[in-house]
N, C-alpha and C positions, 0 to 999 in steps of 0.2 A: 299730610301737611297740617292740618286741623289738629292732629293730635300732637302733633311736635309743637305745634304754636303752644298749645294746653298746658305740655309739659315745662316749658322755659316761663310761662308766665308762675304756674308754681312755685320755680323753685326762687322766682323773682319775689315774690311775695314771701316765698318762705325767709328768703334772707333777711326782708325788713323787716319782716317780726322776731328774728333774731337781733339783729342789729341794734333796733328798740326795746327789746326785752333785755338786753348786757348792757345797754347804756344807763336803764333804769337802775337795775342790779347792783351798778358797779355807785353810782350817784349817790344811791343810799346806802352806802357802804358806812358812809359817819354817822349817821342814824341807829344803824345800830350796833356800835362801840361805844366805848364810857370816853366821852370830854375826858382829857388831862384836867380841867382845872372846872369839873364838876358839870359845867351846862355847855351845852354847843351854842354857842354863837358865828356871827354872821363870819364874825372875822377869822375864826378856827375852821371854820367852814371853806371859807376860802384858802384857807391854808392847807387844808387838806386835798383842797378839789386839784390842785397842782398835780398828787399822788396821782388822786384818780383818773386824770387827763394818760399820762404815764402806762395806767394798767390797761385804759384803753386803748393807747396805742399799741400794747404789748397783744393786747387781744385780738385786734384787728389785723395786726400784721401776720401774723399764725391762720387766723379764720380764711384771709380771703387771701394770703399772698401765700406764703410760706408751705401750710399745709397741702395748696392744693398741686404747687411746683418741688417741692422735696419729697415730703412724705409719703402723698400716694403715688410718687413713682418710685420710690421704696429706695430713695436717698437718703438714709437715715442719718449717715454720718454728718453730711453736710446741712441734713435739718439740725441736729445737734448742736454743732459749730455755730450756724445761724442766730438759735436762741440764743447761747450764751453770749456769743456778742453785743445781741440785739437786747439781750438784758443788762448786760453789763456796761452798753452805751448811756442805756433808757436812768440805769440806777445813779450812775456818776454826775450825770446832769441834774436828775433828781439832788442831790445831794448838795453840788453847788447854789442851787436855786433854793433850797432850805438853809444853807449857811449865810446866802444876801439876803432875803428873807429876814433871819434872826437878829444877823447884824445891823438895819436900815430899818427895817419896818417896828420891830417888837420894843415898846418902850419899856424900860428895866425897872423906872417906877410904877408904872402898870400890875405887871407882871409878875416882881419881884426880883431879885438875881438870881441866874440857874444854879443849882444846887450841882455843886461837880464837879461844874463848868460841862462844854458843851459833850455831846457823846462823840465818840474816836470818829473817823471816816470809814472802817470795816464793819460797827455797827450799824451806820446807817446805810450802808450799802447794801450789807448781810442782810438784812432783815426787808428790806424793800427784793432784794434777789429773790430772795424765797419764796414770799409771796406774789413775785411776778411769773414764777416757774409753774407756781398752783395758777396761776390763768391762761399760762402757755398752755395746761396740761386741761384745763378748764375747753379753751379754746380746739385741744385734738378731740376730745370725748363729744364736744357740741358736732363738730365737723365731721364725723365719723356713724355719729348714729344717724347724722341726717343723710351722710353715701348710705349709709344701710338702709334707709327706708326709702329712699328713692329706689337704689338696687333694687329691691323688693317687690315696688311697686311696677319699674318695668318686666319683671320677671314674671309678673302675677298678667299682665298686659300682654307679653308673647305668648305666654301660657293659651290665655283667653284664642288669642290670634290661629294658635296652632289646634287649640280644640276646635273652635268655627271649623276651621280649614279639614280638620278630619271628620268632622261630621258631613260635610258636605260630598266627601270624597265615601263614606261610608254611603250616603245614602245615595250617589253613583252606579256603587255594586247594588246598592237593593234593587234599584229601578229595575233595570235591565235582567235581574236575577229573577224578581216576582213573575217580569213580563214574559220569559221562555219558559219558565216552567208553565203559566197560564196560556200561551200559544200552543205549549206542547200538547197542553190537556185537549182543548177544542182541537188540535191536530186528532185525536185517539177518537173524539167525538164523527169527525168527518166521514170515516171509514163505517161507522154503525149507526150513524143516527143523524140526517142531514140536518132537519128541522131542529133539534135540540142544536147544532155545532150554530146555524144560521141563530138563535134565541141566545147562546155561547157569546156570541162576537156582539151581540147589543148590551148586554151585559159587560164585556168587555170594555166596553166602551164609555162605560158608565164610570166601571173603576179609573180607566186610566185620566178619563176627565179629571178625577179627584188627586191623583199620583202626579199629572202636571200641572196643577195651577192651588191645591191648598197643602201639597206636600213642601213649596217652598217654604213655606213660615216655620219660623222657629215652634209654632205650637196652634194648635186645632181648638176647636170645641170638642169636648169627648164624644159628643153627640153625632158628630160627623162621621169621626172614628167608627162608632158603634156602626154607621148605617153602611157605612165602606166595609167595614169586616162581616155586615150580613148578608151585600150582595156578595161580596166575594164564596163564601159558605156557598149562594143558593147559585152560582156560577159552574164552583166544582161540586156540587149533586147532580148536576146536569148527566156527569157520566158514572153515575153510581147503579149499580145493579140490587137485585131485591135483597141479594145476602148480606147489604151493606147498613146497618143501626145507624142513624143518625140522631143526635140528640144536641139542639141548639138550644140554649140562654144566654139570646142577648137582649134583655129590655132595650126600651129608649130611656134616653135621658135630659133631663129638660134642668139642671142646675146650672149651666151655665161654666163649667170647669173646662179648664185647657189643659189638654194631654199633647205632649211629643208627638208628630202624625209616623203615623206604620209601626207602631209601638206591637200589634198583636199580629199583625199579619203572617209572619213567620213561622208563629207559634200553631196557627191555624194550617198554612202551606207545606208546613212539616206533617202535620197530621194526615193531611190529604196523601201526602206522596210517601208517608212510609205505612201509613193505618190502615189501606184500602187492599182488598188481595180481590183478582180476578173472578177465583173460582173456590176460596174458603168465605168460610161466616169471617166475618167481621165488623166492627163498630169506630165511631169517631163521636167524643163527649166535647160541647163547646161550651162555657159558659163563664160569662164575663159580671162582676156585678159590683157596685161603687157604695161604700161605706164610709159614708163622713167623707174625708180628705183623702180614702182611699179606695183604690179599682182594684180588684183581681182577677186575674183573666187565669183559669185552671183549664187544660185542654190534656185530655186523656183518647188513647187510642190502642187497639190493637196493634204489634209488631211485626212489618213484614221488612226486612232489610233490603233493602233493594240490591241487585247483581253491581260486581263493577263495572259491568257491563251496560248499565245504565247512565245514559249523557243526561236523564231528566231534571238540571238543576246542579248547579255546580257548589250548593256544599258550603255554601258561605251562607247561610238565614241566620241561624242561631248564633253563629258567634259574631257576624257582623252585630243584631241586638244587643248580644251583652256587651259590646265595646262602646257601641252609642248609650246603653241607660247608665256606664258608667261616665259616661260625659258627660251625659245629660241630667242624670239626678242621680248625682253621686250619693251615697249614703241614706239615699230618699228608696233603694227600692230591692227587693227579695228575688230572686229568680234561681230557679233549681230545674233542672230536667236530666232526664236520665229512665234506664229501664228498669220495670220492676215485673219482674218473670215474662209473661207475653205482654207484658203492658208497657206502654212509655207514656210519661207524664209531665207538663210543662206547667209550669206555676209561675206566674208574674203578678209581683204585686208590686204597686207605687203610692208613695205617696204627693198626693197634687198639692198639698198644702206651699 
C-alpha cells in the first residue's frame, strides 16, 4: 500500500512539473522571435499570448486526454482524426480572433496600413496547423518517455521484489541442507566416538544459534562470518582421522565490513564431504583473508567422489551460492571451482565495497 501511495504521488508531482515547465516554455515563446515591428511590446505581447493560450490547449488536450485514451491503447487512427480536428478547430478560431483583433483593436495610424492587405485564411491557418502539429507531436514524445521511465522503474521495483523473494527461498534450501549434512556427520560421530558426538552437538548448537537469528539480515559483520565458518571447521575435525592434513587461515577480523551471511560455508561443507577418505592420506586447505574492499576465501582439498549411493547432502551448496552472489553482488564477485587432477579448488572472491 505504502508503495502504491509513493508511486501515484510521483507521477502527481511529475505532472506539475511538466505542466509548469510547458506553460513556461510555451509563454516565452515571444521572447525568443524577432517582434514584426522591431521591439516586443506589451500590446504584441498580448497579441500573441492569444496563439499561445491556443498551443496550450493543443498540448494539454494530447498530454492528459487524448494520448492516454487513443494512443496507448493503440487507436491510432482515431488519435489521428482527433488531432486534426482538434487542430483544425483550435486554428479557425484562432484566425477569427486575429481577424477582430486587427479589425477593432489595431489603429491604422499607429501602425501604418498593411502592406498587401491582410494574409488569405489558408495562411494563417496553415501556418498556425503546423506548428500546432509540432506540439501535438511535442506533447506524444513528453508523454511516452515519461510511460517509459515509470515502466522502467516498476520493472526495476518487481525485479528487486522477485530477487528478495528468491533469495529468501535460496536460503530455505541452505538451512536445512547445511543442517543434514552436519546431523549426518555427528550421526558417523556416535558410532566411534561418543564424547567427541556429545562436544559435536554443543558445537552444533552454536552454529545453528547464528543460522537462526543473524542469518535473517540482509548482511553480517564479516567477523561474525569468520567465527561461524571456524566453529564449523573445528565441528567437522571432530571426526577426522590422523591420515587427515588439515590446514586452516582464518584470522579475525576487526574492520567492521558487512558480508552476505553463509557466503563460505559451502565452499568449506563441500570440502569436508568430498576431501575426506576413510582409509587413504588425505588433506583439506582453508583460508580466507580480506584485502582492502575485498575477502577471498580459496579452499582446496583432496578428490574422493562420493558413491550414488550416498544420501549425505543433496547436491545443492554450490550452485545454490552462485545463484545468491549473483543476486547479491552482482558484478562485485569471482567464483570458479572445478577439478584439477586429484585436486578440487574453490575460490571466492568479493568485493565489499
Amino acid at each position: 500500500m505504502d508503495m502504491e501511495i509513493q508511486q501515484n504521488t510521483n507521477r502527481k508531482v511529475s505532472s506539475i512539473i511538466v505542466t509548469i515547465a510547458v506553460v513556461i516554455l510555451i509563454l516565452c515563446l515571444p521572447l525568443l522571435m524577432t517582434p514584426r515591428h522591431g521591439t516586443l511590446t506589451l500590446e504584441s505581447y498580448l497579441l500573441f499570448s492569444i496563439s499561445l493560450v491556443a498551443y496550450l490547449i493543443v498540448f494539454f488536450a494530447n498530454y492528459y486526454i487524448l494520448i492516454k485514451r487513443l494512443l496507448f491503447k493503440k487507436k491510432w487512427v482515431y488519435f489521428l482524426i482527433a488531432n486534426v480536428v482538434l487542430i483544425a478547430a483550435v486554428s479557425i478560431v484562432l484566425n477569427i480572433w486575429n481577424n477582430y483583433y486587427f479589425t477593432n483593436f489595431i489603429n491604422p495610424l499607429q501602425h501604418g496600413p498593411r502592406r498587401g492587405g491582410p494574409p488569405s485564411f489558408w495562411v494563417f491557418v496553415g501556418k498556425d496547423a503546423i506548428f500546432m502539429a509540432f506540439i501535438a507531436s511535442l506533447a506524444v514524445g513528453l508523454k511516452m518517455t515519461f510511460q517509459w521511465y515509470q515502466s522502467e522503474r516498476e520493472r526495476s521495483k518487481m525485479e528487486a521484489v522477485a530477487s528478495q523473494a528468491e533469495l529468501k527461498n535460496l536460503k530455505s534450501q541452505l538451512n536445512p541442507h547445511f543442517l543434514f549434512n552436519t546431523l549426518n556427520n555427528i550421526y558417523s560421530l556416535m558410532t566411534v566416538d561418543q564424547e567427541k558426538a556429545q562436544n559435536a552437538i554443543l558445537g552444533l548448537s552454536k552454529i545453528l544459534r547464528y543460522v537462526l537469528y543473524d542469518d535473517s539480515q540482509e548482511k553480517v559483520l564479516l567477523e561474525k562470518e569468520l567465527v561461524f565458518t571456524r566453529n564449523y571447521v573445528d565441528l567437522m575435525s571432530l571426526r577426522m582421522t590422523d591420515n587427515v592434513t588439515l590446514t586452516v587461515d582464518i584470522p579475525k577480523d576487526d574492520s567492521g565490513a558487512m558480508i552476505a551471511p553463509l557466503v563460505f560455508i559451502s565452499l568449506v561443507e563441500n570440502a569436508f564431504k568430498h576431501g575426506i577418505s576413510p582409509d587413504k592420506p588425505s588433506f583439506v586447505n582453508i583460508s580466507i583473508v580480506r584485502e582492502n574492499y575485498t575477502v577471498k576465501c580459496v579452499v582446496s582439498n583432496s578428490y574422493f567422489p562420493k558413491d550414488e549411493d550416498d544420501k549425505s547432502g543433496s547436491g545443492i551448496g554450490l550452485d545454490n551460492l552462485k545463484r545468491r552472489l549473483q543476486l547479491i553482488y552482482p558484478a562485485r564477485h569471482i567464483f570458479v571451482y572445478g577439478q584439477k587432477g586429484d585436486i578440487y579448488v574453490s575460490e571466492l572472491s568479493i568485493n565489499l565495497q
